[in-house]
C-alpha positions as CSV (number, residue, x, y, z in Angstrom):
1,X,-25.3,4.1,26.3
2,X,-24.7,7.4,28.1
3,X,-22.5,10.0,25.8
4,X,-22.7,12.8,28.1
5,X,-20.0,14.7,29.2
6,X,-19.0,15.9,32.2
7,X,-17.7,19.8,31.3
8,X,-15.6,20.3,33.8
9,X,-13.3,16.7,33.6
10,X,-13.2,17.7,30.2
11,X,-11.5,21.0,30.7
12,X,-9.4,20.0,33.5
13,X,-7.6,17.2,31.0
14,X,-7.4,19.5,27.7
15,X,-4.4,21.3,28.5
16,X,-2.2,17.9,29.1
17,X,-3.3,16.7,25.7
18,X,-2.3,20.1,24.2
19,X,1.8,19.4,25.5
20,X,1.8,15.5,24.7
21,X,0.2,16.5,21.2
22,X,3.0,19.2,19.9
23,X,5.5,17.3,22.2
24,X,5.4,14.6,19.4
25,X,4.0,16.2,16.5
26,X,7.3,18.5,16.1
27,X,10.2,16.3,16.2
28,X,8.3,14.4,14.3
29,X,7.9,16.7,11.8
30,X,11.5,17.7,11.2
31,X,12.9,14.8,11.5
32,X,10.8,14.1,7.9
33,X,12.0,17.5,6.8
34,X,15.4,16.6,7.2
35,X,15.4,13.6,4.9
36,X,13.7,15.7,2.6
37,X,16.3,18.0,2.7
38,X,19.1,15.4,2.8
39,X,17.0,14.0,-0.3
40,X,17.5,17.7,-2.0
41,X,21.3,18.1,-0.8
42,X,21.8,14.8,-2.4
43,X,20.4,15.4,-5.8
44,X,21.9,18.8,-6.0
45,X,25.5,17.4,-5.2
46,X,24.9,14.5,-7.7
47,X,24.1,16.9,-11.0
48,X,26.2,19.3,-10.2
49,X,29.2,16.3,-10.2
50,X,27.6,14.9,-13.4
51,X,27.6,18.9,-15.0
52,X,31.0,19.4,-14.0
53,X,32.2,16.0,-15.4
54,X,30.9,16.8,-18.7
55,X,31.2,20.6,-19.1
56,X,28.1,21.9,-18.8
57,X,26.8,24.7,-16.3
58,X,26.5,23.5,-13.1
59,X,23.2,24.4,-10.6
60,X,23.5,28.0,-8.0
61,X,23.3,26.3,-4.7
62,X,20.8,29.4,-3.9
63,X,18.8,28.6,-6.4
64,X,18.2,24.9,-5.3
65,X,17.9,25.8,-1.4
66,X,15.0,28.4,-2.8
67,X,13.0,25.9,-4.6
68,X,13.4,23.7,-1.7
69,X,12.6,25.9,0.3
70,X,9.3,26.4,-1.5
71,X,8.8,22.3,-2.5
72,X,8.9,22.0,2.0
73,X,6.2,24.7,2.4
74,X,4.3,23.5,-0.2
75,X,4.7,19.4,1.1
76,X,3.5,20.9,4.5
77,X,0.8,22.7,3.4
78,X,-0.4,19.0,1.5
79,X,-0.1,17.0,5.5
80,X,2.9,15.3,4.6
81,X,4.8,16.8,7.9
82,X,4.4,14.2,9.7
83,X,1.8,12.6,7.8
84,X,-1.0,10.7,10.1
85,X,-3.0,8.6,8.7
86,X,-2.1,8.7,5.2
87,X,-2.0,5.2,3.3
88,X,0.4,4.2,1.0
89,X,-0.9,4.8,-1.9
90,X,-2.6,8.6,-1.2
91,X,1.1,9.2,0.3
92,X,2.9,7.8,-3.2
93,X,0.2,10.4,-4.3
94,X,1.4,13.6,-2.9
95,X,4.9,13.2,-2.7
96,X,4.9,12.8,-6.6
97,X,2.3,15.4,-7.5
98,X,4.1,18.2,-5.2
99,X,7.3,17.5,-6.4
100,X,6.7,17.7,-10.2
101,X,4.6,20.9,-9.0
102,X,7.6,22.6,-7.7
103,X,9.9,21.5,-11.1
104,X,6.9,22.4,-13.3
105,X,6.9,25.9,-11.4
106,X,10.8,26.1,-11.3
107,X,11.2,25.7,-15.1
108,X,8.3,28.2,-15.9
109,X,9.4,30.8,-13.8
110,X,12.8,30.2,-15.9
111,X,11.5,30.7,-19.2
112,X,9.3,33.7,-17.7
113,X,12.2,35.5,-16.5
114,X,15.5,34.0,-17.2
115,X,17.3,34.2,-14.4
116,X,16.1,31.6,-11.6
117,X,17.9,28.7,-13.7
118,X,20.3,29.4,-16.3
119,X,20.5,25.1,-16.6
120,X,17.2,22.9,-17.7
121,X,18.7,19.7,-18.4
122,X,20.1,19.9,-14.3
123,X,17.1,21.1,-13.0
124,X,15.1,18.6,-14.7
125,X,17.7,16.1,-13.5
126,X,17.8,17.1,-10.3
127,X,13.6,17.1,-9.7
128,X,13.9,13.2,-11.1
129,X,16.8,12.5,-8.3
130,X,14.8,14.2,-5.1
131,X,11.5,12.2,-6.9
132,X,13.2,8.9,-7.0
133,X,14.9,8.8,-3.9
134,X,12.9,11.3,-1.8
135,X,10.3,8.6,-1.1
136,X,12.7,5.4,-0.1
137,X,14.9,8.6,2.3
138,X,11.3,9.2,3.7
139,X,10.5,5.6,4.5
140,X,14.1,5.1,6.3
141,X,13.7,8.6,8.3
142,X,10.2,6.9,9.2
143,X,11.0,3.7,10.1
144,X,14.1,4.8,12.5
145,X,11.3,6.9,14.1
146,X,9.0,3.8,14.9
147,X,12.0,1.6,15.8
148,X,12.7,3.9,18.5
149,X,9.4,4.2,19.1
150,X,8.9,8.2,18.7
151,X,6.5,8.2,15.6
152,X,2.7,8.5,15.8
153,X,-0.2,10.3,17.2
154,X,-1.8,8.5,19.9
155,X,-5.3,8.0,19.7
156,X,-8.4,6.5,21.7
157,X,-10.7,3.6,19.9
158,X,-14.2,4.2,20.9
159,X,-16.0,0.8,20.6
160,X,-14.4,-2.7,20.8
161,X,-16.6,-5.1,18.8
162,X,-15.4,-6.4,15.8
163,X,-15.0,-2.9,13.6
164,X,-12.9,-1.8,16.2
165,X,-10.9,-4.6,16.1
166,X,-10.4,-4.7,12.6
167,X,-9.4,-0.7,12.8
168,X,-6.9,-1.5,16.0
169,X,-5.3,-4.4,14.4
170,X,-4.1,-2.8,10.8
171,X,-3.1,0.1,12.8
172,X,-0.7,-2.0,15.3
173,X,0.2,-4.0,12.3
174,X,1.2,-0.8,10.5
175,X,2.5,1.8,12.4
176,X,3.9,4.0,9.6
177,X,0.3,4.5,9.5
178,X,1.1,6.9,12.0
179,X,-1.7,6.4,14.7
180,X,-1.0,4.5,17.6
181,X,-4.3,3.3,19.2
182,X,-3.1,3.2,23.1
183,X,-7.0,2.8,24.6
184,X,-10.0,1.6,23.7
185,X,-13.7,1.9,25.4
186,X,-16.7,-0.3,25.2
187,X,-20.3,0.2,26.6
188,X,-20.3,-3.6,26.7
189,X,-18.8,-4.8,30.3
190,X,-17.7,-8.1,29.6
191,X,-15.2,-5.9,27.3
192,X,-13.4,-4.6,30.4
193,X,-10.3,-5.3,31.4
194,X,-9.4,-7.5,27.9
195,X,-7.5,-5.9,25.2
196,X,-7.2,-5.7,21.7
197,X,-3.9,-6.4,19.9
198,X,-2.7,-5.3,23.4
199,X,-4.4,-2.4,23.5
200,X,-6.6,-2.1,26.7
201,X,-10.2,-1.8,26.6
202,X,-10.4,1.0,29.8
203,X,-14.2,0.8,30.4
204,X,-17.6,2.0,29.3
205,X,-17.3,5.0,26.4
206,X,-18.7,7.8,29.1
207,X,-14.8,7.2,30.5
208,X,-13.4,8.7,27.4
209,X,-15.3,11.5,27.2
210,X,-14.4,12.8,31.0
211,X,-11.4,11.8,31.1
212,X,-9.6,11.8,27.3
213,X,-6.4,10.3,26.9
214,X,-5.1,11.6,23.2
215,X,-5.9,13.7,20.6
216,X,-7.7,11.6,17.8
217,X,-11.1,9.5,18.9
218,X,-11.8,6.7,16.1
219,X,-15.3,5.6,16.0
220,X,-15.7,2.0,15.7
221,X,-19.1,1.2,16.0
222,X,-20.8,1.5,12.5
223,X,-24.0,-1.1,13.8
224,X,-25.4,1.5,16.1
225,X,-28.6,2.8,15.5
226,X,-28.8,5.9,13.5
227,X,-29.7,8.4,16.2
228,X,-27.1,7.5,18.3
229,X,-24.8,7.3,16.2
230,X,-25.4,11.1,15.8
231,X,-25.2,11.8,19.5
232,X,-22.0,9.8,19.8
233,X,-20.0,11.3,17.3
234,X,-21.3,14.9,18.1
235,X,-20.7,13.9,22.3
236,X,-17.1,13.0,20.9
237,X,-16.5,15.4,18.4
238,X,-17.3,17.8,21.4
239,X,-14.1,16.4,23.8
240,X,-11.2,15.5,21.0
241,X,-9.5,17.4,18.8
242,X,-9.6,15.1,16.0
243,X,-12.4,12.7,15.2
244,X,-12.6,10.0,13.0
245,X,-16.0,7.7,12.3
246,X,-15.9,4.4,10.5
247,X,-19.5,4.4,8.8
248,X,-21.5,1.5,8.3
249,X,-19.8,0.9,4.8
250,X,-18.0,-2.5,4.9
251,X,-17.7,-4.3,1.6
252,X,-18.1,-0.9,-0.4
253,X,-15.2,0.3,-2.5
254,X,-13.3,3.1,-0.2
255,X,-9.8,3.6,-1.6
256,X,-12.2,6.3,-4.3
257,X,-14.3,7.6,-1.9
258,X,-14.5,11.8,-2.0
259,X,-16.8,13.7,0.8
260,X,-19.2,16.4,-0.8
261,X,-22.1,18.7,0.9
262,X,-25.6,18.5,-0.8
263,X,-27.1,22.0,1.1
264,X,-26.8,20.2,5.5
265,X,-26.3,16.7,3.4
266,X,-23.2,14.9,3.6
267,X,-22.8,12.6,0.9
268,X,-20.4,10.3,-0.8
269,X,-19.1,10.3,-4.2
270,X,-17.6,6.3,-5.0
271,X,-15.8,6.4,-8.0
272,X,-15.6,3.1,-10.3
273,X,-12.1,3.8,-11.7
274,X,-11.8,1.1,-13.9
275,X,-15.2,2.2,-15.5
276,X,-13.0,4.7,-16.4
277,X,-11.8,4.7,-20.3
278,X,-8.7,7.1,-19.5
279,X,-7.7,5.0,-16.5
280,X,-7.7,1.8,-18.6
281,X,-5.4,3.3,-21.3
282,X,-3.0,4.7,-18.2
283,X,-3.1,1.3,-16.7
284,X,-2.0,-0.1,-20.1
285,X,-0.2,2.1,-21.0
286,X,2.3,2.1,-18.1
287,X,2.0,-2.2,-18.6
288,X,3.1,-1.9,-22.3
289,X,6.3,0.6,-21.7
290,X,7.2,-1.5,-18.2
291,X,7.2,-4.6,-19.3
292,X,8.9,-3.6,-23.1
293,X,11.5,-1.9,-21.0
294,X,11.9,-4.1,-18.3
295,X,12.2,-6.9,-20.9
296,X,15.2,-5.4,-22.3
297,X,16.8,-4.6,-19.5
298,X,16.6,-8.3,-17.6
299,X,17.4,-10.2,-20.8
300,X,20.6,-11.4,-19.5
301,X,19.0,-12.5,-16.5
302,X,16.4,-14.2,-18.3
303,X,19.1,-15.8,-20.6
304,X,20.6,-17.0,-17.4
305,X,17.6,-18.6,-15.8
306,X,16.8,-20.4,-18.8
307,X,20.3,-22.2,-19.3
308,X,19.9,-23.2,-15.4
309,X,16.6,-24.8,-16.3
310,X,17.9,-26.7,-19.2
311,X,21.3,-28.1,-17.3
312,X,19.0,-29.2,-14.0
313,X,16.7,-30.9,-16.0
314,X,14.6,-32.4,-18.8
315,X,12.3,-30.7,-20.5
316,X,10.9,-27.2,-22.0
317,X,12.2,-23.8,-19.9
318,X,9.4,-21.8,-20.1
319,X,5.6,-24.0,-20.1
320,X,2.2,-22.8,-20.6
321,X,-0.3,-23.2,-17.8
322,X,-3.9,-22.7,-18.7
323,X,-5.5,-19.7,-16.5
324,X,-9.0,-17.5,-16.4
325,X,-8.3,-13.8,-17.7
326,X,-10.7,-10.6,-18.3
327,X,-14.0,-11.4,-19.2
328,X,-13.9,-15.0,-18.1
329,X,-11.5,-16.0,-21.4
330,X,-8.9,-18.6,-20.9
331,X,-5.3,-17.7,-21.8
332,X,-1.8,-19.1,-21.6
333,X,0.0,-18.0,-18.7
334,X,3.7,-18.7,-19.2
335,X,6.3,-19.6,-16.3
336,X,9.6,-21.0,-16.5
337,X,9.8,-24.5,-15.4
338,X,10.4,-25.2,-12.2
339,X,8.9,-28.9,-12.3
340,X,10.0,-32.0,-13.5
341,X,8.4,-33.3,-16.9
342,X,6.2,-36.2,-14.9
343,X,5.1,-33.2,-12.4
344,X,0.7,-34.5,-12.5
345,X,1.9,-37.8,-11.9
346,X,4.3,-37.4,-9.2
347,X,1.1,-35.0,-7.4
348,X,-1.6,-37.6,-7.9
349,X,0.2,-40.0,-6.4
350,X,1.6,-38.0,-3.5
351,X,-2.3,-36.9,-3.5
352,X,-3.6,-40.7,-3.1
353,X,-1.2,-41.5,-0.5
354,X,-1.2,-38.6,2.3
355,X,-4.5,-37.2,3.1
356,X,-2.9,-34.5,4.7
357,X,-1.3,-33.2,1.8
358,X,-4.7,-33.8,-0.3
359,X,-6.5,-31.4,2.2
360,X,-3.7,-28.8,1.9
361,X,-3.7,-28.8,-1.4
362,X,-7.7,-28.6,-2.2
363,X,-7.1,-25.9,-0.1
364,X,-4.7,-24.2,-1.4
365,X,-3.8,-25.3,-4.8
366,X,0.1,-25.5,-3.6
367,X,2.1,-27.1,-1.1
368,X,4.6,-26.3,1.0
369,X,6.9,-29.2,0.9
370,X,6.5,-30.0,-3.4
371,X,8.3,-33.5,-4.5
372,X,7.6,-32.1,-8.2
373,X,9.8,-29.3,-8.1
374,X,13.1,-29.0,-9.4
375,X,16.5,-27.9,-7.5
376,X,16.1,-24.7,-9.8
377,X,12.6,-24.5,-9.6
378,X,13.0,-24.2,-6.2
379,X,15.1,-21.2,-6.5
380,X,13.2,-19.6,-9.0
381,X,9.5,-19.9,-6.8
382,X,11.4,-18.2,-3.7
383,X,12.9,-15.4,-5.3
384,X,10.0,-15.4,-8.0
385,X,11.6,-15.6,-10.9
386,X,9.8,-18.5,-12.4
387,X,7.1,-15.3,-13.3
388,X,9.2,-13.6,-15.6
389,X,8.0,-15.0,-18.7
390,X,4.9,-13.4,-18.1
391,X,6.2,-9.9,-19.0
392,X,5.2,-11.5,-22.6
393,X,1.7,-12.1,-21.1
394,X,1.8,-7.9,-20.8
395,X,3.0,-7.4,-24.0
396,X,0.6,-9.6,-25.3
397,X,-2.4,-8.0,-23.5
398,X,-3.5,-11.1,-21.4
399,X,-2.1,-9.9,-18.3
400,X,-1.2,-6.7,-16.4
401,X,1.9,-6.1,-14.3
402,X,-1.0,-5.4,-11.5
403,X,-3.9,-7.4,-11.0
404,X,-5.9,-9.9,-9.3
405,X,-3.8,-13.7,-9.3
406,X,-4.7,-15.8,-12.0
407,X,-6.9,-18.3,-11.3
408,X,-7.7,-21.8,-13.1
409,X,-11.7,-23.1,-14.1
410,X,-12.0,-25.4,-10.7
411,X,-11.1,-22.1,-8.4
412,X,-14.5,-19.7,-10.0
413,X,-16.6,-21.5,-7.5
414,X,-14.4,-20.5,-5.1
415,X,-14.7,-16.5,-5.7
416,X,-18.4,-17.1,-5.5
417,X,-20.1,-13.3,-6.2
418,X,-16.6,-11.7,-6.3
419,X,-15.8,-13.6,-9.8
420,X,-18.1,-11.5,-11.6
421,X,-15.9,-7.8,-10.2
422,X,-12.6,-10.2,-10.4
423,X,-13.3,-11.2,-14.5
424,X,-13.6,-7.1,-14.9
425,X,-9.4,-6.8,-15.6
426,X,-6.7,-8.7,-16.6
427,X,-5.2,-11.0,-13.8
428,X,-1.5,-9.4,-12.7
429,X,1.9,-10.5,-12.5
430,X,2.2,-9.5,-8.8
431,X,-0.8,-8.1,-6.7
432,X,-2.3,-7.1,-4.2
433,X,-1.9,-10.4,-2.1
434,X,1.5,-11.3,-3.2
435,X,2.0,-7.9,-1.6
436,X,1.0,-8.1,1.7
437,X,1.9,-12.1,2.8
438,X,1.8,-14.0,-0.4
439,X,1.5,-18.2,0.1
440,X,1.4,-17.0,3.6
441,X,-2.3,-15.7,3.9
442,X,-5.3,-18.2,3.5
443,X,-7.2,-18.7,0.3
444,X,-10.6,-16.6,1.7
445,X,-7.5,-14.0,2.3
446,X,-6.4,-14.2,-1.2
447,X,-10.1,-13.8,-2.4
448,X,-10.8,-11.0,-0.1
449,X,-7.5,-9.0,-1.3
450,X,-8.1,-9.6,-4.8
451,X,-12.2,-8.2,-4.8
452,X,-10.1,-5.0,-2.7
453,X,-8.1,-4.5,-5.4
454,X,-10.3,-4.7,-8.4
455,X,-12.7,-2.2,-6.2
456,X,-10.1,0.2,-5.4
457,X,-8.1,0.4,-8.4
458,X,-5.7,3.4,-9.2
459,X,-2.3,3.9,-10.6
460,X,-1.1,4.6,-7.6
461,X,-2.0,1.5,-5.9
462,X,-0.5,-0.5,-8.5
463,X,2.7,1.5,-7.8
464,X,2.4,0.9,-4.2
465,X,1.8,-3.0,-4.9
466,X,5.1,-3.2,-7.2
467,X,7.0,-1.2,-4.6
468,X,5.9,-3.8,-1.9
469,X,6.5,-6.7,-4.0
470,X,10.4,-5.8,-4.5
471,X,10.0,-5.4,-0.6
472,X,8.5,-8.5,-0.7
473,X,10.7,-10.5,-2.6
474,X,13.7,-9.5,-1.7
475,X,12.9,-10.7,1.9
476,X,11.8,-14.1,0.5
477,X,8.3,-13.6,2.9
478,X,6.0,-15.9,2.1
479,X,7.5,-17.8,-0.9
480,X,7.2,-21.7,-1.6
């Protein structure tokens, strides 16, 4: 594999990447700016209305566009303008740590001095209101960007085996990833001429380094031998702007990972946040207040549900089906109804009498067309509301608002080696794989999201996953 390259191809192509790079970057960029600002002109007009309404002082306009002003800078300095490459959960990350930043500094340099807010109870307001809605403005900005396709950094995949697949399709898949892979170059020739997710593979990898396309180089060959891989990445570091290298580290927890220097050593650290005694008690301590809270708050609609069970038909509204919690214990998952009473029988003899359905089900444990559920059941599994009983399960400790899916005895064989990570925390009411596809992915799918998510645990991926699932459900993806 030949990594040279040629100086002056390299030079004679730098200057176009250069335009096409701040070209996109910049509109980009304030285009995100202005929905944070609209998402600061919106909280400010909404507290000042509610002050007014009851009396109290109402916020300087100078004073917000100051802190504003300062909460921009300081999201810019963070990478969130326009915010390549960030996933969900690190993004959640900084947009909620810089904003209670800025109304943490705002409301000391009150008390210090007394004269850059003369009204705490609006200020505090007003930092919840851009928090909330700051985040769902951001996503719209960003997704108007994509749909007219004017969001993203381009960026060249070096390698095309199956790495570099993996890296190409997430990123097609996900463009508010922000990097938009537009060529991809392989060493191996029978490579030539395909593409990956429609991405074409342009020739051997000495073509992108004399003749560079983008900005950003991902490297997506983690197998190569270690020496090369030194040359390659240096060869390559050498031509783009902005390298990326996946290492040779599939399988191993990466959602914790944090780079540190031993003396010329680069090294690793992996953190095991579940290990973690303060992130357990954060963990349940956001279950216990969610799920008291929430309980309140959906009564009625619980009330509801379980009158609609009771008039469509016979038998208990809420059952008890037996599932495999922390530590390998078996607990009592409850469910409203959403089968008829005779439900086993009406399975064992669908079962015995299609052999189709009998493969799709050992598969699966569910079916897509079920004879056992009810008119209201059916209802209830689409929009998921047949899960709301297990808000009880929280309370009661057995289950998490986050966590793996809960499994029964005859799927442990199943997870194989993962079991023993999976059996580490409580199963969840939603998760990681009802998040991205639900009934839609396949069961090695299912497996595979829920050993990602018991190895990359942190809050903010559970608020991630709960913000997908409303996503989720409320599009009725993937439900049966």
């Amino acid at each position: 594999m030949s990594v040279e390259a040629p100086r002056q191809s390299v030079g004679a192509v730098r200057p176009i990447r250069h335009v096409a790079f701040g070209t996109w970057v910049l509109p980009q960029g304030l285009a995100l700016i202005g929905g944070d600002l609209l998402s600061g002109t919106a909280a400010h007009l909404l507290v000042n209305f509610f002050l007014f309404r009851f009396d109290l002082i109402t916020i300087s306009w100078k004073v917000t566009a100051a802190w504003l002003l300062l909460w921009l800078l300081w999201r810019a300095y963070q990478g969130l303008y326009p915010g390549y490459g960030q996933s969900p959960q690190n993004e959640l990350r900084r947009h909620t740590v810089s904003t209670l930043q800025i109304a943490l500094a705002q409301l000391a340099a009150a008390i210090a001095f007394q004269r850059f807010t003369i009204s705490t109870p609006g200020v505090l307001l007003e930092w919840f209101l851009i928090l909330v809605i700051g985040l769902p403005i951001r996503y719209g900005v960003r997704a108007l960007l994509i749909h007219f396709k004017v969001y993203g950094r381009p960026v060249s995949m070096i390698g095309a085996g199956e790495t570099a697949r993996t890296a190409v399709q997430h990123l097609v898949r996900h463009p508010s990833y922000g990097l938009r892979p537009i060529a991809a170059y392989d060493d191996n020739p029978s490579l030539h001429s395909t593409n990956i997710e429609g991405v074409p593979v342009l020739g051997d990898i000495s073509l992108a380094l004399s003749q560079p396309r983008t900005e950003q180089a991902i490297i997506g060959i983690p197998s190569a031998r270690a020496e090369m891989q030194q040359q390659l990445i240096n060869s390559v570091y050498a031509v783009y702007s902005i390298t990326w290298a996946v290492p040779d580290l599939m399988g191993v927890p990466n959602q914790a990972m944090q780079p540190h220097n031993i003396g010329t050593l680069a090294s690793l650290e992996i953190k095991n946040n579940l290990r973690s005694l303060r992130a357990r008690l954060v963990k349940r301590g956001i279950d216990l207040s969610a799920a008291l809270i929430g309980g309140i708050l959906i009564s009625p609609i619980l009330l509801l549900v379980a009158l609609a069970i009771r008039l469509d038909s016979p038998g208990p509204v809420v059952y008890r089906a037996r599932r495999i919690g922390r530590d390998g214990r078996a607990f009592d998952c409850f469910k409203f109804r959403s089968m008829h009473r005779d439900a086993e029988t009406k399975l064992k003899q669908l079962l015995d009498s299609d052999p189709t359905l009998k493969e799709e089900f050992e598969a699966t444990h569910k079916l897509k067309i079920d004879p056992r559920v009810t008119r209201v059941g059916n209802l209830l599994r689409k929009t998921s509301l047949d899960e709301l009983p297990q808000l009880g399960n929280v309370i009661l400790g057995t289950m998490s608002l986050v966590g793996p899916r809960p499994i029964v005895q005859a799927e442990i064989a199943k997870y194989g080696h993962i079991y023993s990570a999976y059996k580490q925390v409580r199963p969840g009411m939603t998760g990681y794989w009802q998040a991205n596809g639900r009934s839609d992915t396949s069961y090695e799918e299912r497996v595979a999201m829920d050993s990602f998510y018991v190895t990359n645990w942190t809050p903010w991926l559970d608020l991630v996953i709960l913000l997908q699932t409303v996503k989720v459900v409320l599009m009725g993806k993937g439900a049966y």
